[in-house]
VOSE-953728 format. One record per residue (C-alpha): x negated, y, z; residue in three letters. Coordinates in nm, 2 decimals, decimal comma, always signed. Example, Ala and Ser with C-alpha at 12.3 -4.5 7.8 and 13.67 -1.06 7.14 Angstrom:
! residues 2
site east->-1,23; north->-0,45; up->+0,78; type->ALA
site east->-1,37; north->-0,11; up->+0,71; type->SER
END
This chain:
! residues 201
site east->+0,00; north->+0,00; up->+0,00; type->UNK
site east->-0,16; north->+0,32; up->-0,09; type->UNK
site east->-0,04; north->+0,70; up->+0,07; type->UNK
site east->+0,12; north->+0,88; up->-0,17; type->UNK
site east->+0,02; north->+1,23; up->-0,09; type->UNK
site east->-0,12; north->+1,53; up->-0,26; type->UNK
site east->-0,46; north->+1,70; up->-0,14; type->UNK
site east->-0,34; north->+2,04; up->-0,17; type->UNK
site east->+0,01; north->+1,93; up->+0,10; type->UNK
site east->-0,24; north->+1,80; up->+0,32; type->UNK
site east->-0,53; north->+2,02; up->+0,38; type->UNK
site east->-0,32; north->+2,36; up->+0,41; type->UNK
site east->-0,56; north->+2,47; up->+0,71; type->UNK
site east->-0,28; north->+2,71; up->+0,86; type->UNK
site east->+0,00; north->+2,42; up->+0,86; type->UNK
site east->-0,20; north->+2,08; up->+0,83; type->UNK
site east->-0,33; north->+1,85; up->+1,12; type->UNK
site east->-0,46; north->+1,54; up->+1,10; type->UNK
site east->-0,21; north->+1,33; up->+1,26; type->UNK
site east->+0,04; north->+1,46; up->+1,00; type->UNK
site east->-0,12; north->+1,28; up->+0,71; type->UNK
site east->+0,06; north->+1,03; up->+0,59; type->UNK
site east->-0,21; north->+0,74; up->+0,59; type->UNK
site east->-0,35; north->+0,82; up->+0,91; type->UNK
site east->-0,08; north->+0,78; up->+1,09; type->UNK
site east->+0,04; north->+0,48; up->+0,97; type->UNK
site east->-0,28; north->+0,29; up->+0,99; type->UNK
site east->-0,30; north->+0,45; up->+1,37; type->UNK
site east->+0,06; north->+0,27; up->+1,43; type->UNK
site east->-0,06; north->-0,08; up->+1,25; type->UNK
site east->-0,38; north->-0,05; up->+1,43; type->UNK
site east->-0,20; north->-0,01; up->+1,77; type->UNK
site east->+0,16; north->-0,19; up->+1,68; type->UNK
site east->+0,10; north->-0,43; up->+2,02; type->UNK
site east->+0,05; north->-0,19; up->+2,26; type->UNK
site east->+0,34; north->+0,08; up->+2,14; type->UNK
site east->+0,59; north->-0,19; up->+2,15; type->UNK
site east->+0,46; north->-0,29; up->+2,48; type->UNK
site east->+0,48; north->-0,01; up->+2,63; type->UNK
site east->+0,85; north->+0,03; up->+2,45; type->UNK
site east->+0,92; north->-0,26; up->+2,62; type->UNK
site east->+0,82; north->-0,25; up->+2,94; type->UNK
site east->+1,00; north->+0,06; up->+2,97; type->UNK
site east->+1,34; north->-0,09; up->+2,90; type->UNK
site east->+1,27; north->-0,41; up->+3,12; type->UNK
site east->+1,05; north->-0,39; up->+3,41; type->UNK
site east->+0,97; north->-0,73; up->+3,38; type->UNK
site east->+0,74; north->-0,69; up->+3,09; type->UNK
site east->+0,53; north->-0,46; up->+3,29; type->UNK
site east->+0,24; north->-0,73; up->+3,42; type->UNK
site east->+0,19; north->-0,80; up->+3,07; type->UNK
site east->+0,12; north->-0,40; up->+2,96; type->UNK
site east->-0,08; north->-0,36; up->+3,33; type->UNK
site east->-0,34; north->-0,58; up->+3,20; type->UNK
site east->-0,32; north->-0,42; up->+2,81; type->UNK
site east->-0,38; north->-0,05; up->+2,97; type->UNK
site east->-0,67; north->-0,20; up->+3,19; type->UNK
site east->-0,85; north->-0,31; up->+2,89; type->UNK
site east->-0,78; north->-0,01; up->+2,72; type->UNK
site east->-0,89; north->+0,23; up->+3,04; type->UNK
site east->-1,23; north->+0,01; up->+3,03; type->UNK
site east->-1,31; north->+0,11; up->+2,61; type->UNK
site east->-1,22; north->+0,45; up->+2,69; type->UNK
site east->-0,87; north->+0,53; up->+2,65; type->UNK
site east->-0,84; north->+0,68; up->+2,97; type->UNK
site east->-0,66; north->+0,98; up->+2,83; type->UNK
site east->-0,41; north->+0,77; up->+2,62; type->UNK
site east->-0,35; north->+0,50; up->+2,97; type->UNK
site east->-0,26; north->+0,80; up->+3,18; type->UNK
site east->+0,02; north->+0,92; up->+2,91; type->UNK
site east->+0,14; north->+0,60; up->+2,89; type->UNK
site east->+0,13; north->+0,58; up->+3,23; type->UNK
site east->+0,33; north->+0,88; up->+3,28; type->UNK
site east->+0,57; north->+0,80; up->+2,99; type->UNK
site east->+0,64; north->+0,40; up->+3,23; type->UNK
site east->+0,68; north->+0,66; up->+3,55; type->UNK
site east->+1,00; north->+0,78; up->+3,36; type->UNK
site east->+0,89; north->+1,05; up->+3,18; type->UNK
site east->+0,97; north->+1,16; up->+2,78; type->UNK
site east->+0,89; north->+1,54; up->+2,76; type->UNK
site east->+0,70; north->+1,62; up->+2,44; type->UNK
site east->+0,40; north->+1,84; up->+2,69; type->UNK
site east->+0,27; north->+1,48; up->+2,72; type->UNK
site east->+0,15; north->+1,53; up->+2,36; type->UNK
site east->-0,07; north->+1,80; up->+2,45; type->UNK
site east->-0,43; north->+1,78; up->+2,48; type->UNK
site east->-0,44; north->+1,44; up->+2,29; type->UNK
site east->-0,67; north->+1,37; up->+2,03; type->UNK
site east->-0,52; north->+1,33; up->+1,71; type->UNK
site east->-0,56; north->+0,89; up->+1,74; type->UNK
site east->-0,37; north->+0,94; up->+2,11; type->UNK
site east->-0,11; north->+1,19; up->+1,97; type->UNK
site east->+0,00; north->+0,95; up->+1,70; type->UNK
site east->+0,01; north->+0,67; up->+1,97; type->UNK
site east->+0,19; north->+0,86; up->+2,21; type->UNK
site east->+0,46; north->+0,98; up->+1,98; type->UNK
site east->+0,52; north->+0,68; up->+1,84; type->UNK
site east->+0,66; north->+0,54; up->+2,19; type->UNK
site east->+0,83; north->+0,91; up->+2,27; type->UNK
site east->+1,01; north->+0,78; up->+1,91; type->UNK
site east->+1,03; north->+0,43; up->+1,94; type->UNK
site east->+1,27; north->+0,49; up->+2,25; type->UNK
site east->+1,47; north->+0,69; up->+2,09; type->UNK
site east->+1,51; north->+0,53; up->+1,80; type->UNK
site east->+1,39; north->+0,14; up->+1,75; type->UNK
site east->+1,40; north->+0,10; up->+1,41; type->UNK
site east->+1,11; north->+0,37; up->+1,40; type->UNK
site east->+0,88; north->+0,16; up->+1,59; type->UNK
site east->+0,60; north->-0,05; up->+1,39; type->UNK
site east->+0,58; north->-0,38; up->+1,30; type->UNK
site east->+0,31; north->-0,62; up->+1,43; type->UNK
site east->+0,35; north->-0,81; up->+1,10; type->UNK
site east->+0,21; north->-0,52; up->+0,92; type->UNK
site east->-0,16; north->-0,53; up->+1,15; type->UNK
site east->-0,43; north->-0,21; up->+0,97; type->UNK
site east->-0,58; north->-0,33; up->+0,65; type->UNK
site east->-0,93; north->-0,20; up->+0,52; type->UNK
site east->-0,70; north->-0,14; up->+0,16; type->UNK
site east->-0,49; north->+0,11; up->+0,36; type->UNK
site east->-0,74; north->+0,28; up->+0,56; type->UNK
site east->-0,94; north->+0,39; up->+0,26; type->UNK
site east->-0,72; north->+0,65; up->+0,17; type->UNK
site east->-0,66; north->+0,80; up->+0,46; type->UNK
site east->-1,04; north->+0,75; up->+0,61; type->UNK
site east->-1,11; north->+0,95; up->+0,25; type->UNK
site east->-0,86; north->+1,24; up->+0,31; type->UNK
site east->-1,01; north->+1,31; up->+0,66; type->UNK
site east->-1,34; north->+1,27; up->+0,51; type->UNK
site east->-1,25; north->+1,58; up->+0,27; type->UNK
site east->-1,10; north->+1,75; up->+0,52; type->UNK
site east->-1,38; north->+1,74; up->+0,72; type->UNK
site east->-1,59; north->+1,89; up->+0,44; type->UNK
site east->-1,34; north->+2,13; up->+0,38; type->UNK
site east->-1,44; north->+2,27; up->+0,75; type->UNK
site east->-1,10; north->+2,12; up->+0,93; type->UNK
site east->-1,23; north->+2,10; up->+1,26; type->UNK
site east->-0,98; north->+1,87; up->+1,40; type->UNK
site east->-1,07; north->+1,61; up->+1,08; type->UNK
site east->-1,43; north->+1,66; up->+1,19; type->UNK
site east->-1,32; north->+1,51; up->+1,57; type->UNK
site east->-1,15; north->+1,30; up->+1,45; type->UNK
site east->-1,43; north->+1,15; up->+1,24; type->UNK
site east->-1,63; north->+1,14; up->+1,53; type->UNK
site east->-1,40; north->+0,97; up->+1,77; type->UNK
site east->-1,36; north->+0,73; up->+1,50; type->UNK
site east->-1,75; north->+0,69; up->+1,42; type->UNK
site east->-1,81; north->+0,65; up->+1,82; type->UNK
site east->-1,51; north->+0,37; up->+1,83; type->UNK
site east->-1,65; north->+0,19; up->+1,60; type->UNK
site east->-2,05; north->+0,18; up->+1,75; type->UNK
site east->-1,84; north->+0,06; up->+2,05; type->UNK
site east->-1,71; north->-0,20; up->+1,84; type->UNK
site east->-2,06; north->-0,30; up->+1,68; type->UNK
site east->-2,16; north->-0,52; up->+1,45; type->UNK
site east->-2,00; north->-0,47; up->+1,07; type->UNK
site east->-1,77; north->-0,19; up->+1,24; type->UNK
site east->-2,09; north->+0,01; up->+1,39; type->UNK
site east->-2,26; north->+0,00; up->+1,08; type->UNK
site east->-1,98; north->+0,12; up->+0,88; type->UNK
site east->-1,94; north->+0,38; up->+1,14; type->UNK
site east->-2,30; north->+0,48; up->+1,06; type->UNK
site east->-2,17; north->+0,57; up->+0,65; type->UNK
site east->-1,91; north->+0,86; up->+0,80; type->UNK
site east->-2,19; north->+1,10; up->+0,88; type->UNK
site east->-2,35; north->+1,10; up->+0,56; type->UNK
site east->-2,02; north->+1,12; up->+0,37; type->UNK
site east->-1,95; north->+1,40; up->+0,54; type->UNK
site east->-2,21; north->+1,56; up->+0,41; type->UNK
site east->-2,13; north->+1,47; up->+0,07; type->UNK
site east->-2,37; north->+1,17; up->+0,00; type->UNK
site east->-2,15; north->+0,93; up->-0,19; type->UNK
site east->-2,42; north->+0,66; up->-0,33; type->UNK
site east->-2,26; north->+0,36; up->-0,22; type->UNK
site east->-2,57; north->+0,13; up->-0,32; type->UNK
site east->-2,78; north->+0,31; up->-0,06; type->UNK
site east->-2,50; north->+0,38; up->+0,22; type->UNK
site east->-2,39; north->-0,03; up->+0,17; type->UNK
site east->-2,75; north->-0,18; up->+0,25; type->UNK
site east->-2,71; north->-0,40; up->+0,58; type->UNK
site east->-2,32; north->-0,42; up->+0,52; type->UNK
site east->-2,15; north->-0,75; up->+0,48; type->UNK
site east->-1,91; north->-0,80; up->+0,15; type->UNK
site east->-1,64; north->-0,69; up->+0,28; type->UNK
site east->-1,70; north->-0,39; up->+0,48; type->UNK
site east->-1,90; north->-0,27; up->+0,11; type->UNK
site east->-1,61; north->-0,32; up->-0,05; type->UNK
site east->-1,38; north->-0,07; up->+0,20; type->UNK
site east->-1,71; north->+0,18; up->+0,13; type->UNK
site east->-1,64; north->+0,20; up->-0,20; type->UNK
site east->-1,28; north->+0,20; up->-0,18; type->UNK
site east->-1,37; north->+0,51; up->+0,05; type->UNK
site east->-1,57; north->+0,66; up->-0,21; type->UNK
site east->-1,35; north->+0,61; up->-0,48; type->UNK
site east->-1,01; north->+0,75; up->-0,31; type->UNK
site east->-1,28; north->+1,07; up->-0,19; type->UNK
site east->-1,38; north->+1,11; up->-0,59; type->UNK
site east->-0,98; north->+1,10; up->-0,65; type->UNK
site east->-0,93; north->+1,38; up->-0,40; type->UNK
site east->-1,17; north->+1,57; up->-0,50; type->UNK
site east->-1,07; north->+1,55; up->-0,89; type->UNK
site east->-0,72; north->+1,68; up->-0,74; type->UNK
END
């Protein structure tokens, strides 16, 4: 599935942020599908609630500390829209997704539908461009995102490593891709190629 968006609707400066982009936000949803509905769920049946306890522990522990105490707050019984402030833009989408999914069910994601590297391109691409474009909240993002993924390691910490130097503009996907595995190349230059597409925009 590809985001069908415009460069010049997204990177309006004055209007644009980058939790609004299409393609981040759903891959932010896919990525985190289990723990929105969790938290959906234990919120309409305290029963579920041992389950999430452990799910927000782990997440506490890789540095979601920000995102736990929202979540927190929103299991405590509370649905104002201040808990969206403050969040990075990965949290905000997380967040809003539960505000959303108690409202309205059929809104919340599908754990059917986990991220896939095909997906993320695009929208790893438009934030890229952004980020070039001097959109400073694209250029956090890109660095909460480059720092989640050293956590991660391996293929992901060396992919990680590439976000920098696209950035910057350096597209040569032979040199960025030595050291990466098949697969995470092949997401590279999917990244590449929707950036060139972008750009051409």
């Amino acid at each position: 599935m590809k985001a069908g968006y415009k460069l010049k609707e997204l990177y309006d400066l004055e209007k644009s942020s980058v939790q609004e982009l299409p393609a981040f936000r759903e891959q932010v949803r896919r990525a985190h599908a289990r723990l929105i509905l969790q938290v959906v769920s234990a919120c309409q049946n305290p029963d579920h609630r041992s389950a999430l306890r452990e799910s927000l522990r782990v997440a506490s522990a890789n540095g979601w500390e920000s995102l736990v105490e929202r979540l927190e707050r929103i299991l405590a019984g509370e649905r104002d829209e201040t808990l969206l402030l403050g969040l990075d833009d990965e949290d905000h989408v997380v967040v809003a997704s539960v505000l959303r999914g108690l409202q309205d069910p059929s809104s919340l994601p599908s754990t059917e539908n986990q991220a896939d590297p095909s997906f993320a391109a695009p929208g790893i691409a438009g934030v890229v461009i952004a980020a070039q474009r001097g959109d400073t909240q694209a250029l956090q993002w890109l660095g909460q995102m480059a720092s989640q993924m050293q956590r991660a390691g391996g293929e992901m910490a060396r992919l990680g490593a590439c976000l920098g130097p696209l950035s910057q503009g350096k597209t040569d996907v032979e040199r960025l891709s030595k050291g990466l595995g098949a697969s995470t190349r092949s997401l590279l230059r999917q990244i590449v190629d929707e950036m060139h597409k972008l750009q051409a925009q």
